[in-house]
VOGU-3710 file (C-alpha; in Angstrom, 3 decimals, decimal comma):
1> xxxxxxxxxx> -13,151/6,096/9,332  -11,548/9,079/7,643  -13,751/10,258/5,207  -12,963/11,735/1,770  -8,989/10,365/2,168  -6,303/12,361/0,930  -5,696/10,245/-2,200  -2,425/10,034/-5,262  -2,321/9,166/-8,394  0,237/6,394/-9,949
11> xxxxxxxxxx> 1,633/9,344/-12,097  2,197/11,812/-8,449  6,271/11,876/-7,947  7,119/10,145/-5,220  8,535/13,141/-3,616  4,827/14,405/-3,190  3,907/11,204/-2,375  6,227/11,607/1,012  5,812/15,008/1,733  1,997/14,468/2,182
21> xxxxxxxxxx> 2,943/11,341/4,370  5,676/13,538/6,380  2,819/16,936/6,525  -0,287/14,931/7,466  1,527/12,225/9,925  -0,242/9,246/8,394  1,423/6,388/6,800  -0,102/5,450/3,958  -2,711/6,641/0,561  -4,615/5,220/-1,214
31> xxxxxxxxxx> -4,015/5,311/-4,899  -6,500/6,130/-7,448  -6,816/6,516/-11,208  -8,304/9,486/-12,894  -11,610/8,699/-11,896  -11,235/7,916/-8,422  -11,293/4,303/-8,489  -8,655/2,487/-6,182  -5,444/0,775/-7,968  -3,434/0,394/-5,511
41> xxxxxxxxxx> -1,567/1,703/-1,606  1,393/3,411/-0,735  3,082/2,948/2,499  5,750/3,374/4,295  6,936/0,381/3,799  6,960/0,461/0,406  9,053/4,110/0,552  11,515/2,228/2,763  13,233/0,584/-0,580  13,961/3,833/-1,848
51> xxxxxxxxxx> 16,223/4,042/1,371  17,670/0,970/2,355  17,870/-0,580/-1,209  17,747/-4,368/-2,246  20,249/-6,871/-2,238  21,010/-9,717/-5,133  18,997/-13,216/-4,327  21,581/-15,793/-2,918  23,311/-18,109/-5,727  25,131/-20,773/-6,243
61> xxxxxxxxxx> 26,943/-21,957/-9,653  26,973/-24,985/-11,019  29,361/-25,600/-13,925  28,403/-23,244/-16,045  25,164/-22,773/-14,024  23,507/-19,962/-11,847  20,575/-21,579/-9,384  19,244/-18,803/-7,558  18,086/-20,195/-3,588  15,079/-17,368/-3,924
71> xxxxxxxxxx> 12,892/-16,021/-6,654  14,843/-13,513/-9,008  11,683/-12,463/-9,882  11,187/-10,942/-6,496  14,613/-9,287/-6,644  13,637/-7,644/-9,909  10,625/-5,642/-8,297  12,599/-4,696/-5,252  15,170/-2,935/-7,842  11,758/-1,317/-9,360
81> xxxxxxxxxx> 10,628/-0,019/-5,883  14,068/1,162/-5,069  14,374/2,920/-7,969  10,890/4,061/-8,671  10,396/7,953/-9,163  6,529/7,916/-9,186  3,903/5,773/-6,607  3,154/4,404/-9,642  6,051/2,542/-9,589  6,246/1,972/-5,820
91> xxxxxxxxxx> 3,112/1,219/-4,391  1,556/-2,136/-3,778  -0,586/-2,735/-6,592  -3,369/-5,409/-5,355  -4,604/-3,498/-2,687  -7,435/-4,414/-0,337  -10,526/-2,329/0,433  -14,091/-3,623/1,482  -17,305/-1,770/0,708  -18,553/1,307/2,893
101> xxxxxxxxxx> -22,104/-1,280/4,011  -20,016/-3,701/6,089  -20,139/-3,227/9,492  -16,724/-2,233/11,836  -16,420/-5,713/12,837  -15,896/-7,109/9,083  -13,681/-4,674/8,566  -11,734/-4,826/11,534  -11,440/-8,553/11,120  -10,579/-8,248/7,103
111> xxxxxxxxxx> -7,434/-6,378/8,267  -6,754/-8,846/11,402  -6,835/-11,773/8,752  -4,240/-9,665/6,200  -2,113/-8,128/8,685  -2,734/-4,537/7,303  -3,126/-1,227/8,632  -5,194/0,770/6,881  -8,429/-0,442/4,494  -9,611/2,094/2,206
121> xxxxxxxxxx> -13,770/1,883/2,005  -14,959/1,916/-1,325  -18,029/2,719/-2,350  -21,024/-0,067/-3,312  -19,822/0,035/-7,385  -16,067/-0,294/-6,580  -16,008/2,914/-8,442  -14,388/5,265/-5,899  -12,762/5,724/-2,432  -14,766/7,411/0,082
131> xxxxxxxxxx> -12,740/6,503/3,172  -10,075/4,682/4,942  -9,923/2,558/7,846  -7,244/2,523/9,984  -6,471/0,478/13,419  -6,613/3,632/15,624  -10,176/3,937/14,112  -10,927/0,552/15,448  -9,423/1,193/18,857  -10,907/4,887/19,773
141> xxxxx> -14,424/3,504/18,033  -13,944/0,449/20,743  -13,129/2,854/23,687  -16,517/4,642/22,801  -18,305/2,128/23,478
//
């Protein structure tokens, strides 16, 4: 675990947001509020909007109809990420975290289960990040042993 992460804040420009990513070679923060309490990640994959864009849900038209074939809902917050100018507006806002007492093998199966790559470790009153988890943790910890 990385202690004491490099953390942003939903108001940090994006820009900032990617030059720390770029700088420190790591591909994703967490996000905290103004007292250190997780809200949410940014990741790479969330920049990747601002690059590749979104396209318009399939249709189909009906008379004087428009049926969309997926959710335009979904569409609507891909246009947000791709257009977003702070991490506020980018990141993924229901992030996942466990607490800093569970042991490597919780945590290691937590992110197996989600299919994530990073956990940030919160501390015992969910009231502030004091690490992150990532799967090269998991693997050098396991080669230790």
């Amino acid at each position: 675990m990385t202690q004491n992460p490099i953390t942003v804040t939903p108001q940090t420009p994006l820009s900032e947001a990617v030059k720390i990513l770029a700088e420190k070679k790591i591909s994703g923060l967490p996000v905290v509020d103004d007292q250190g309490k997780l809200v949410g990640i940014i990741s790479e994959t969330d920049l990747m909007w601002q690059e590749t864009g979104v396209e318009p849900p399939p249709y189909i038209m009906i008379l004087d109809s428009v049926i969309y074939l997926q959710n335009p809902a979904r569409y609507e917050k891909e246009v947000h990420k791709a257009l977003g100018q702070t991490v506020g507006e980018v990141m993924s806002d229901k992030p996942i975290s466990i607490k800093g007492t569970k042991s490597l093998k919780e945590a290691a199966h937590l992110m197996h289960e989600k299919k994530i790559r990073r956990l940030p470790v919160i501390d015992e009153n969910n009231t502030k990040v004091i690490g992150i988890l990532t799967q090269g943790d998991i693997i050098r910890t396991m080669a230790q042993e």
